[in-house]
Backbone as JSON, one array per atom type, in Angstrom:
{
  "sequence": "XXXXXXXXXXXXXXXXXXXXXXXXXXXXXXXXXXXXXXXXXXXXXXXXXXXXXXXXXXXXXXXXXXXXXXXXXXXXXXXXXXXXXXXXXXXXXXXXXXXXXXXXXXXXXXXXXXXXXX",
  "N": [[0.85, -1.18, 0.0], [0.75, 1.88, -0.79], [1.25, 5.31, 0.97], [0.5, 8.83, 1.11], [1.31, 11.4, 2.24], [-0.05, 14.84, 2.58], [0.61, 17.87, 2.98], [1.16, 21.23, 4.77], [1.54, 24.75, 4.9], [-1.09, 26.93, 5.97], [-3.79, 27.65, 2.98], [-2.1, 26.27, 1.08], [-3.06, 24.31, -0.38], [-3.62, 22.28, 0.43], [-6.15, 21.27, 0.82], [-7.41, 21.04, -1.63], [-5.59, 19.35, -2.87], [-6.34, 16.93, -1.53], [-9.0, 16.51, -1.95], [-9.08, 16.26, -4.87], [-7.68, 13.65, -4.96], [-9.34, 12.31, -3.55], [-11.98, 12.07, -5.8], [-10.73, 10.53, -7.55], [-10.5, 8.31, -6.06], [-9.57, 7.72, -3.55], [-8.94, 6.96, -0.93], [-8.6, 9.46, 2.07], [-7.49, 10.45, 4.87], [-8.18, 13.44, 6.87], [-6.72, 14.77, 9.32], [-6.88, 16.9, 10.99], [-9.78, 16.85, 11.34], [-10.01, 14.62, 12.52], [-8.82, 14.19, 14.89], [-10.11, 16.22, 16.63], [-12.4, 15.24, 16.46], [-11.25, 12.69, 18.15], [-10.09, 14.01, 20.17], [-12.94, 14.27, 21.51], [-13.85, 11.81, 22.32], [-12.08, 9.82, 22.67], [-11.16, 7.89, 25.48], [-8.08, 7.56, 26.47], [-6.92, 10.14, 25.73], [-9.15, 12.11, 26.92], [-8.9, 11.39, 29.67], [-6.07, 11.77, 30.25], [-5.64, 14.65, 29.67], [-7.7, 15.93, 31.27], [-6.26, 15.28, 33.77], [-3.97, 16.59, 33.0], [-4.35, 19.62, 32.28], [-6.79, 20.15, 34.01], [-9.93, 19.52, 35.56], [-12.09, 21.31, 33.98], [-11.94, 21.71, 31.86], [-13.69, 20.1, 29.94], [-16.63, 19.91, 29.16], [-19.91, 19.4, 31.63], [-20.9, 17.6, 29.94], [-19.16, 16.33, 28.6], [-18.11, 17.7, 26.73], [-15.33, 19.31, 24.96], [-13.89, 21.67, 25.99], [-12.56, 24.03, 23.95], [-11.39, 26.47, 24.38], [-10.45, 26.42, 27.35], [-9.08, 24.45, 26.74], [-6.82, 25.93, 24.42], [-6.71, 27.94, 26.45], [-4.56, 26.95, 28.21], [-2.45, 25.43, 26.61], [-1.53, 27.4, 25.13], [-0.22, 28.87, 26.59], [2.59, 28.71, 27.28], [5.66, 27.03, 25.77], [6.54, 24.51, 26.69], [3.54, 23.65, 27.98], [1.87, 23.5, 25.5], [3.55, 21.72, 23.99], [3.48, 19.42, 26.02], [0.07, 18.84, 25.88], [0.46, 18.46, 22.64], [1.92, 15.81, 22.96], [0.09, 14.35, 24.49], [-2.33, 14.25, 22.63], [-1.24, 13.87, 19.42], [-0.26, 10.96, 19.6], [-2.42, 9.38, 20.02], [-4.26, 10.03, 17.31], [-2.54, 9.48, 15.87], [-2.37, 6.13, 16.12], [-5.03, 6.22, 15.76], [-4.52, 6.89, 12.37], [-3.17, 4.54, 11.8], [-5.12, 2.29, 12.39], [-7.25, 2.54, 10.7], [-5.89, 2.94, 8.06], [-5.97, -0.04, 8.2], [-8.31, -0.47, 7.54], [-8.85, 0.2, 4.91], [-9.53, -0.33, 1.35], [-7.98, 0.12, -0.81], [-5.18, 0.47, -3.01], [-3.62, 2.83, -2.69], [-3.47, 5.13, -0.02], [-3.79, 8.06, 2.06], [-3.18, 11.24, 3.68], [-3.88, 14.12, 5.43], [-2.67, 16.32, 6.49], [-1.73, 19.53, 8.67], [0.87, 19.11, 9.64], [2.49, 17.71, 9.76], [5.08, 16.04, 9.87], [6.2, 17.53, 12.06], [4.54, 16.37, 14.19], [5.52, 14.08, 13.87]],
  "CA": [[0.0, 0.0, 0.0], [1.62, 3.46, -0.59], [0.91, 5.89, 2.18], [0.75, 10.29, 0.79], [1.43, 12.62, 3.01], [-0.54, 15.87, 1.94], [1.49, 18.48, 4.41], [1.63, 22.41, 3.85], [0.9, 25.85, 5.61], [-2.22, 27.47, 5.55], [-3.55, 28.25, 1.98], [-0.98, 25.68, 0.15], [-3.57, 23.57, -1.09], [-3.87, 20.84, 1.09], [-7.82, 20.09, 0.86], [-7.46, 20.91, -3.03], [-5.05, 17.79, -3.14], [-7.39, 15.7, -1.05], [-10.57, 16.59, -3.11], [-8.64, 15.5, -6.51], [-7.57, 12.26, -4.54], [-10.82, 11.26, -3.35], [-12.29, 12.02, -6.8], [-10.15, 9.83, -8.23], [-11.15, 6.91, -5.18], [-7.94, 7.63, -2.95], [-9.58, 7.63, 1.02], [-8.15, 10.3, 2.49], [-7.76, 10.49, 6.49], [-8.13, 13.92, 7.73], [-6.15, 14.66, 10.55], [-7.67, 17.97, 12.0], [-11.13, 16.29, 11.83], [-9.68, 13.24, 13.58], [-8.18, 14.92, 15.62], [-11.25, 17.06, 16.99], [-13.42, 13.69, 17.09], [-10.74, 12.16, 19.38], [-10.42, 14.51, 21.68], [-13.7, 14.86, 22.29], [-14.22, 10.65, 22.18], [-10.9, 9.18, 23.57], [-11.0, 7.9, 26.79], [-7.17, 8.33, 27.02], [-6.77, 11.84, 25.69], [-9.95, 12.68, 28.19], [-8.13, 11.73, 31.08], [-4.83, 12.98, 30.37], [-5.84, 16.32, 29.16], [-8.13, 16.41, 32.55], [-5.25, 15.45, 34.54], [-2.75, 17.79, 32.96], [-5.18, 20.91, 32.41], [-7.85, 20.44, 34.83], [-11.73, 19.19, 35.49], [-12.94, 22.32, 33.76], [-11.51, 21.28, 30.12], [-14.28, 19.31, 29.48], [-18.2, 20.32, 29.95], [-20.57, 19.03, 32.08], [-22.38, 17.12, 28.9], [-18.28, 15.89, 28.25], [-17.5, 18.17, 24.92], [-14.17, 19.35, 24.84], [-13.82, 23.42, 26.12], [-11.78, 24.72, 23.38], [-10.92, 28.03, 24.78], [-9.67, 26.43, 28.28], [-7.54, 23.93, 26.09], [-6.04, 26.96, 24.19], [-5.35, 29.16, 27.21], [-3.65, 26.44, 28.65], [-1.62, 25.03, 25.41], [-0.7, 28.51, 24.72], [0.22, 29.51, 27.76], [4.25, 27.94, 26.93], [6.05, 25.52, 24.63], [6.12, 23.56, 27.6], [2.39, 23.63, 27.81], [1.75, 23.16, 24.01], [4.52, 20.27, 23.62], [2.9, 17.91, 26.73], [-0.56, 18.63, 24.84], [0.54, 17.28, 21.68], [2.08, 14.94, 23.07], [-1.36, 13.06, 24.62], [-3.21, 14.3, 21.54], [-0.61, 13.25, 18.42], [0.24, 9.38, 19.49], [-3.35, 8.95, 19.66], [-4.19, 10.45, 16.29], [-1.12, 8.33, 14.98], [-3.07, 5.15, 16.36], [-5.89, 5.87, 14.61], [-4.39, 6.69, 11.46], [-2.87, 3.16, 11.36], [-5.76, 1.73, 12.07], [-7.88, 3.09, 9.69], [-5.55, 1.83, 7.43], [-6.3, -1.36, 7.37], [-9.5, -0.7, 7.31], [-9.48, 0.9, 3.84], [-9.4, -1.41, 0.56], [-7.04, 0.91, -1.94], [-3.81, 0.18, -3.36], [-2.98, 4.09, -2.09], [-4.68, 6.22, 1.06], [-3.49, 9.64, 2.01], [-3.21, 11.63, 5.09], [-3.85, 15.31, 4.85], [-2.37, 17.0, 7.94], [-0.6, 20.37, 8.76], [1.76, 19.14, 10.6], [2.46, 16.22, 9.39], [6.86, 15.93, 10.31], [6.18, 17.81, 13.54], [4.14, 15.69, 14.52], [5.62, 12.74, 13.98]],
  "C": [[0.89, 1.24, 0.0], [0.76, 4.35, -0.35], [1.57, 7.78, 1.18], [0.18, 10.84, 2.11], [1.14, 14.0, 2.29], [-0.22, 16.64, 3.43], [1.73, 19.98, 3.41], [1.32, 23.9, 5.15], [-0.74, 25.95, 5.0], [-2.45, 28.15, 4.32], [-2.71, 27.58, 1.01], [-1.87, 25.01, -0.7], [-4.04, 22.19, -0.78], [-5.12, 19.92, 0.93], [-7.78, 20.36, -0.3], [-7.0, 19.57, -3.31], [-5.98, 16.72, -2.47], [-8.66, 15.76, -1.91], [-10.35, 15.87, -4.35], [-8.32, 13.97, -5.69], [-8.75, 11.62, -4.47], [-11.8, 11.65, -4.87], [-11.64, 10.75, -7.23], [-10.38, 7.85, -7.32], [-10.37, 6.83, -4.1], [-8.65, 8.14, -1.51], [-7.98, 8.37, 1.43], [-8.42, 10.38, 4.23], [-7.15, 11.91, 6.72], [-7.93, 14.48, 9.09], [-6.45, 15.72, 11.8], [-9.14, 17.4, 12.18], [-11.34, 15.14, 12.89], [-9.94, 13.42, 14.99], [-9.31, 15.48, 16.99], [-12.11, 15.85, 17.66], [-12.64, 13.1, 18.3], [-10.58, 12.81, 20.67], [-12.08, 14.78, 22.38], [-14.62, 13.1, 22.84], [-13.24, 9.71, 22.69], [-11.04, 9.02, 24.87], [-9.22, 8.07, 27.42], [-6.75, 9.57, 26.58], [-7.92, 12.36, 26.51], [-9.32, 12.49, 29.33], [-7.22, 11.91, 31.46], [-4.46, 13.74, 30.21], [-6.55, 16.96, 30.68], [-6.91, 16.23, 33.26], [-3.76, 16.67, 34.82], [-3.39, 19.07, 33.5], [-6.38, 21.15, 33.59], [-9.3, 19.45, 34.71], [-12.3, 19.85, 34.23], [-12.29, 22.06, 32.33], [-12.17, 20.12, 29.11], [-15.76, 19.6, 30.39], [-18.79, 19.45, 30.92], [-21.19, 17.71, 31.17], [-20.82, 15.77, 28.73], [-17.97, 16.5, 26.81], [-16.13, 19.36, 25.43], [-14.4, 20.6, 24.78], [-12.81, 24.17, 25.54], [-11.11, 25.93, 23.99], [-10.22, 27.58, 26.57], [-8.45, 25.85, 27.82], [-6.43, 24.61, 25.8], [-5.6, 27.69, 25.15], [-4.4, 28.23, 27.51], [-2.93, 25.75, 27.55], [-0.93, 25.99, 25.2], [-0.35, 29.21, 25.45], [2.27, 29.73, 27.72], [4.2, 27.15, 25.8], [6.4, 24.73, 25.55], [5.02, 23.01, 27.98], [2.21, 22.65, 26.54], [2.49, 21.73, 23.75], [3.4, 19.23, 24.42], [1.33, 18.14, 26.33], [-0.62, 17.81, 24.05], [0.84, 16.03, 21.94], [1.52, 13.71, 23.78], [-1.93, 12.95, 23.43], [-2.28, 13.34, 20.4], [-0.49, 11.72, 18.68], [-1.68, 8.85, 19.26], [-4.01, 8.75, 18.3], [-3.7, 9.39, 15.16], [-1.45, 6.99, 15.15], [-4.05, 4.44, 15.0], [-5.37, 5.94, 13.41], [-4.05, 5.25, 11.09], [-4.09, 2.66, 11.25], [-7.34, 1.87, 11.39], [-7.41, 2.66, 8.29], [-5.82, 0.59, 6.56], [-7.98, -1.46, 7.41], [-9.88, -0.48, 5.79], [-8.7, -0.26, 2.52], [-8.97, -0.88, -0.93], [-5.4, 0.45, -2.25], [-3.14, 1.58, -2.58], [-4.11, 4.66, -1.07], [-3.39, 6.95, 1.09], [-3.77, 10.29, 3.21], [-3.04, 12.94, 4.55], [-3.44, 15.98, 6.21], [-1.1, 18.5, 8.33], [0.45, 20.56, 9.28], [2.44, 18.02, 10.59], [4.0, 15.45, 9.91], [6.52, 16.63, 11.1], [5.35, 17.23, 14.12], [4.3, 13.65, 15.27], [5.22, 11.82, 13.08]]
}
């Protein structure tokens, strides 16, 4: 199976290249949408984002309080780093196994971050 990495700043073209892929039949895994779903569906990024950041980083209902995440992520690059680093391995999970879920000679990963990440 050969694995594309679709990787760029903001504005490069990134969901242009995924749109022509999946036209063409090429599943594409979304990594900010993932991303979003897992944190708000992970039982270990829920309780090591509460542990790091707090109770209050996650509603009452359990949906993921963007704006406490961010103060506290962007507070440091000490912050921000131990973040990614609950969020990304998870992410990196699923992408594998998604994987083998998909029945293409090629899939595709569209992610802005794609080598800092990991």
């Amino acid at each position: 199976m050969i694995r594309l990495g679709i990787t760029g700043g903001i504005g490069s073209g990134k969901s242009y290249v995924a749109q022509m892929l999946r036209k063409i039949g090429v599943p594409v895994y979304e990594a900010d949408a993932e991303s979003r779903r897992l944190t708000n569906i992970s039982p270990i990024i829920r309780e090591r984002l509460t542990n790091l950041v707090g109770g209050n980083v996650y509603t009452g209902k359990g949906d993921l309080r963007k704006d406490v995440l961010a103060d506290y992520a962007f507070s440091s690059p000490e912050a921000l780093r131990q973040v990614n680093d609950i969020i990304h391995p998870v992410v990196r999970s699923d992408f594998r196994s998604w994987i083998t879920r998909q029945d293409h000679p090629i899939v595709a990963i569209e992610s802005a971050i794609l080598f800092e990440a990991g």
